[in-house]
N, C-alpha and C positions, 0 to 999 in steps of 0.2 A: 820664509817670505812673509809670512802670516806680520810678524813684530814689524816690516818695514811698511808695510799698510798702515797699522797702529801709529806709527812713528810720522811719517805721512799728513796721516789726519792730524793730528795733535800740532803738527805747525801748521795746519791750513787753518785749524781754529785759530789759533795764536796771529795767527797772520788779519786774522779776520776781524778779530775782538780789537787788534791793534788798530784795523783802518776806520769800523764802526765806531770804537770810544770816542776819539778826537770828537769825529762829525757831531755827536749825540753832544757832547759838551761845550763844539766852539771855537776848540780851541787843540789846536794840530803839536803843538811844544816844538822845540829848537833844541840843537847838540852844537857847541862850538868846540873845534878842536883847534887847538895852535901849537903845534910844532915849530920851533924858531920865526922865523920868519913867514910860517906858511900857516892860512888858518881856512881850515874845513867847517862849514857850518849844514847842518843835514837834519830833516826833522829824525822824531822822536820811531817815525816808523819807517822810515827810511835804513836809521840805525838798525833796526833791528834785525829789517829785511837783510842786509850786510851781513851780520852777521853769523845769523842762518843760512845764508852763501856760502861762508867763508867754511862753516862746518860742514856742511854740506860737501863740499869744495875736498876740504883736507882728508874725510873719512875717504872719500874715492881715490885720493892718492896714494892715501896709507895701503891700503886695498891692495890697489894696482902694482904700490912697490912688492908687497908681500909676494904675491905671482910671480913677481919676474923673477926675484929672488930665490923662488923655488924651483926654478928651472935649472939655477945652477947646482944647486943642493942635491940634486933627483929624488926629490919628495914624488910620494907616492901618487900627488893632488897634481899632476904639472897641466893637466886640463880637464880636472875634474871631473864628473859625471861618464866622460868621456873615455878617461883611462880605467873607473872602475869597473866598467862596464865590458872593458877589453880583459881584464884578469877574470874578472866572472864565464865569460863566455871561454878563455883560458882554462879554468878550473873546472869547466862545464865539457867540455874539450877532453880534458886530461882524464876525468873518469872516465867515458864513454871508450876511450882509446884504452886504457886499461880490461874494461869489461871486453874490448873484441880481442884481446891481446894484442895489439900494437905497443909492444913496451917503446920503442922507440920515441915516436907520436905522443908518447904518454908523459914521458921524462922531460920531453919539450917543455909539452905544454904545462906542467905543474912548473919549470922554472919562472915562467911569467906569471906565476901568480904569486911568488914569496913578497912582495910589498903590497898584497892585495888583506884584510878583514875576513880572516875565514875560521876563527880560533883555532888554529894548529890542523885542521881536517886536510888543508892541500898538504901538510907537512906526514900525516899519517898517508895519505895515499900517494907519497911521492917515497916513502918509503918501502911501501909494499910492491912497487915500481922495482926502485935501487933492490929489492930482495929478490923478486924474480930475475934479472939482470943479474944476480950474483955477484954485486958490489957492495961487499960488509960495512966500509967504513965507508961509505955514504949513507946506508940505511942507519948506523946507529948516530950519526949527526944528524939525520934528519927527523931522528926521534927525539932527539936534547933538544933540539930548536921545539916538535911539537909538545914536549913537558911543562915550556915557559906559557902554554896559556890552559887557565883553570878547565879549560870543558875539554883538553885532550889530555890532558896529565896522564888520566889514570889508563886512557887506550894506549900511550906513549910510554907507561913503566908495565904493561902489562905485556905488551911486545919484546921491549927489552930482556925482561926477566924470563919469557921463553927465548929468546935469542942465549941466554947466560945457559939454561937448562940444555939448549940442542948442545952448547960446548963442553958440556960436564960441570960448570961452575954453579953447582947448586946452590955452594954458600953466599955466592955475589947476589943470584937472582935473589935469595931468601931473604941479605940485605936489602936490596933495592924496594922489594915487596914491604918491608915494613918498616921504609922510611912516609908510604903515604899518610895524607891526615886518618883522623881516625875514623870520619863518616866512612870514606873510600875505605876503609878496610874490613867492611863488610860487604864489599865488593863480589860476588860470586864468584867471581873468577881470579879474583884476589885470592880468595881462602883455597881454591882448589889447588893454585898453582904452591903458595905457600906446604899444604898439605903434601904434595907430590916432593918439592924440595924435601922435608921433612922427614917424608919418607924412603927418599933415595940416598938421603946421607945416615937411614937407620934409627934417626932418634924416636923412635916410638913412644916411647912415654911423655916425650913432650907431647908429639901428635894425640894422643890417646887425651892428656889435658886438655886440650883446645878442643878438641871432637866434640865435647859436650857444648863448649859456648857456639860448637859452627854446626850444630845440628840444626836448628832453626833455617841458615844459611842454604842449607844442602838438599839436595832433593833427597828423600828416602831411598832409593836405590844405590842415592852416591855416600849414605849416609852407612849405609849395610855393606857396600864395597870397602869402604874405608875401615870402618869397625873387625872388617875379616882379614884387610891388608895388617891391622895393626896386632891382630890377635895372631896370624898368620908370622909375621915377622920377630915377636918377640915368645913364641913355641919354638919356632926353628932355630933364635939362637941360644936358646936354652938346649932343645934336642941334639945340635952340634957341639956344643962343648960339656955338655953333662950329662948327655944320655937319654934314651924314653924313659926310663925310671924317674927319672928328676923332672921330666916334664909332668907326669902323672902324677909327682909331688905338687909342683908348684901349679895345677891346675886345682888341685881342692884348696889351696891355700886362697884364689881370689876370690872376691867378695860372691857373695849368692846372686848379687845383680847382672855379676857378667857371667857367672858360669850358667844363667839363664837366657842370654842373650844369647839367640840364635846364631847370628854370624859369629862371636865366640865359641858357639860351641860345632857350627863348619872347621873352622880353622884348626881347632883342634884336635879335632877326627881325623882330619887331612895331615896333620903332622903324625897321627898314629897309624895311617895307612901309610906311610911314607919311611917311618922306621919301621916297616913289616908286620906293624900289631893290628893284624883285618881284625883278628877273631876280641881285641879292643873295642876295636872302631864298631864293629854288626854289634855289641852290646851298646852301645853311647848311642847308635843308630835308633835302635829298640826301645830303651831307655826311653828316649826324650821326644819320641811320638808314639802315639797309641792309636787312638781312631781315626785323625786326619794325620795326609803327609806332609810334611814342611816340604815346598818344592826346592829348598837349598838344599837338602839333603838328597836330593836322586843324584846329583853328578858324582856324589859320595856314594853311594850303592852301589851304580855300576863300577866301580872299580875295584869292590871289593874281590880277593881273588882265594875263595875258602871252600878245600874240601867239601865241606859238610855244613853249608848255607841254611838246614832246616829251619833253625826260628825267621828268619829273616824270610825265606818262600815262603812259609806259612804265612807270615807277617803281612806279606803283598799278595796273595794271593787273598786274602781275608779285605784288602783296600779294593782289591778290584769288585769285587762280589760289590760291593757299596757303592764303586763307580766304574761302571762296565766299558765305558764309552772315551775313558784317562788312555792316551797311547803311548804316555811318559810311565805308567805303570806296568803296563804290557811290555815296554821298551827295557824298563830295569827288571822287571822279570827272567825277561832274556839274558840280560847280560850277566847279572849272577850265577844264571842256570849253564852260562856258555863258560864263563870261569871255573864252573864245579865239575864241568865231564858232562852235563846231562843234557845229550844233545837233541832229544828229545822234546824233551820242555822248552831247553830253545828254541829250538825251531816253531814251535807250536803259536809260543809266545809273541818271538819276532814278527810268522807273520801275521797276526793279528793288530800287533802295534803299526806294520807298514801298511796295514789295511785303512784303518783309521786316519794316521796321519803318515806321507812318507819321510823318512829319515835315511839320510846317506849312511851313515854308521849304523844304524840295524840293517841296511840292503849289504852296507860290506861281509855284517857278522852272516848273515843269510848266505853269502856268495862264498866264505870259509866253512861255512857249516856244509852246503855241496858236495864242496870239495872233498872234507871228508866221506862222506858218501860214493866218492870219486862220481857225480855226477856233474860232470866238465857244463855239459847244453847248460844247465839251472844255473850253475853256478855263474859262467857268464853273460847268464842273462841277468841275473839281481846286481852282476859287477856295472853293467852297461847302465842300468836303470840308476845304481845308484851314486855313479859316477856326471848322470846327467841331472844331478841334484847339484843348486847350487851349495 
């Protein structure tokens, strides 16, 4: 409205300088017009006034037809202010009814907003609508429509591509994922999902390439899961088709950097407990901690299952002494001691570990260790206790 103000004054001037000049001068000028037979004569400001009518005049018609013409089109403007205002309060509507779950209510009201200005978001949450509804080919239409606008694209192929992943089509979603531009493809959840495809169709070494450019990208937790998934999968397909001998080969063969990489060296413990080599694995264990414990290494302890655990008790039993108050060391105490026969030490251990902190799996091993005692009351008392663990 601001320019029709401007525009406004600027003929009032005009209008004014035109009636002012004459006066100041004398003298008012004349227009004769002669059309055949017919002759119009008008001053100089009369004209002019005319003709700023006449525009004045034409732009409101032009206007006017524009409107009417758009009624029959079903333009989104058909009264302006007024219909936008109905898709917003629509689009405002169709959340709220999604968040109470009224998928119904919900589906409605997001169809009255598809000619509404929302970049693609009514199209994203009319999809997560169609998805609860358990209507496939509406939800994935209604993700192509929300792709065509830049600020939903990438929530619009990032849906998609888990849509491809729930149906087993890792290689579609893995296309799809690295058709975005290239800003978006440092995208978090870009890189995870790629990652996942990657590694559900086994290519690990590609994965294990990219790892390094998407370290940055990943949090360190998901940076250390990934690192043990890829170490993890390309030990076991070595261990299935060529044996633990060849995996113990091809483990000194990689570089020094991984074989000091801690989730590499989980992964590969885990593959030597797995082909039966404990009394391996309790040396790699040994090996590659001394004064502190790597806490990736205890889910590996307790599993080991060896006669004759002496370095490794030693081993924890020398950690606690340093940290009295660990209930994860007391806990792998046990479970070693509970794999060796010595139920003694277990017991000791376990409960000192449930004293500290409880654990369902040390009250289970407590409530088997009873058992053998054949004392039933304890045994289902530590069952009850440790069953009321989430």
């Amino acid at each position: 409205m601001r320019w029709l103000f401007i525009a406004l004054a600027a003929v009032a001037i005009l209008v004014a300088a035109l009636v002012i000049a004459p006066m100041l001068i004398g003298e008012k000028g004349y227009v004769l017009i002669a059309i055949g037979d017919t002759a119009i004569e008008m001053t100089v400001i009369s004209l002019v006034i005319s003709v700023i009518v006449a525009f004045v005049g034409w732009w409101i018609i032009k206007k006017l037809f524009f409107w009417i013409m758009s009624l029959f089109k079903g333009s989104h403007r058909w009264f302006g202010s007024l219909g936008e205002r109905r898709r917003r309060n629509a689009f405002y509507r169709g959340l709220q009814a999604l968040v109470e779950g009224e998928l119904a209510e919900a589906k409605k009201a997001f169809k009255q907003t598809t000619e509404g200005d929302f970049d693609g978001v009514n199209y994203l949450a009319a999809a997560q609508v169609a998805r609860a509804l358990d209507e496939k080919d509406r939800v994935r239409y209604l993700l192509e429509q929300a792709e065509d606008y830049p600020r939903s694209r990438i929530a619009a192929i990032i849906v998609q591509s888990r849509l491809d992943m729930e149906e087993g089509n890792y290689q579609q979603a893995l296309k799809r994922l690295n058709s975005v531009e290239e800003k978006a493809a440092e995208h978090r959840q870009v890189v995870k999902l790629k990652a996942e495809c990657l590694a559900r169709q086994g290519h690990w070494q590609e994965l294990q390439n990219n790892l390094g450019n998407w370290k940055k990208l990943l949090d360190k937790d998901d940076y250390v899961r990934w690192s043990q998934r890829i170490a993890k999968g390309k030990f076991a397909e070595i261990a299935s088709k060529q044996g633990a001998n060849a995996l113990k080969q091809h483990w000194e063969t990689l570089p020094r950097k991984l074989r000091h990489d801690t989730a590499y060296q989980a992964a590969y413990i885990q593959q030597l407990i797995d082909q039966g080599m404990h009394s391996d694995a309790q040396q790699c264990l040994l090996d590659w901690q001394k004064r502190e414990v790597e806490p990736l290494f205890i889910p590996l302890m307790k599993q080991l299952n060896l006669a004759n655990p002496t370095p490794l008790v030693k081993a924890l039993e020398g950690w606690i002494k340093r940290d009295e108050k660990n209930a994860a060391l007391y806990s792998t105490l046990g479970h070693v001691a509970f794999h060796a026969g010595d139920d003694v030490l277990a017991e000791k251990a376990l409960l000192k570990s449930v004293k500290l902190s409880e654990d369902k799996t040390d009250l289970m091993l407590l409530s088997e260790l009873s058992e053998r005692r054949q004392d039933n009351a304890q045994a289902l008392m530590f069952y009850k206790q440790g069953m009321s663990l989430q």
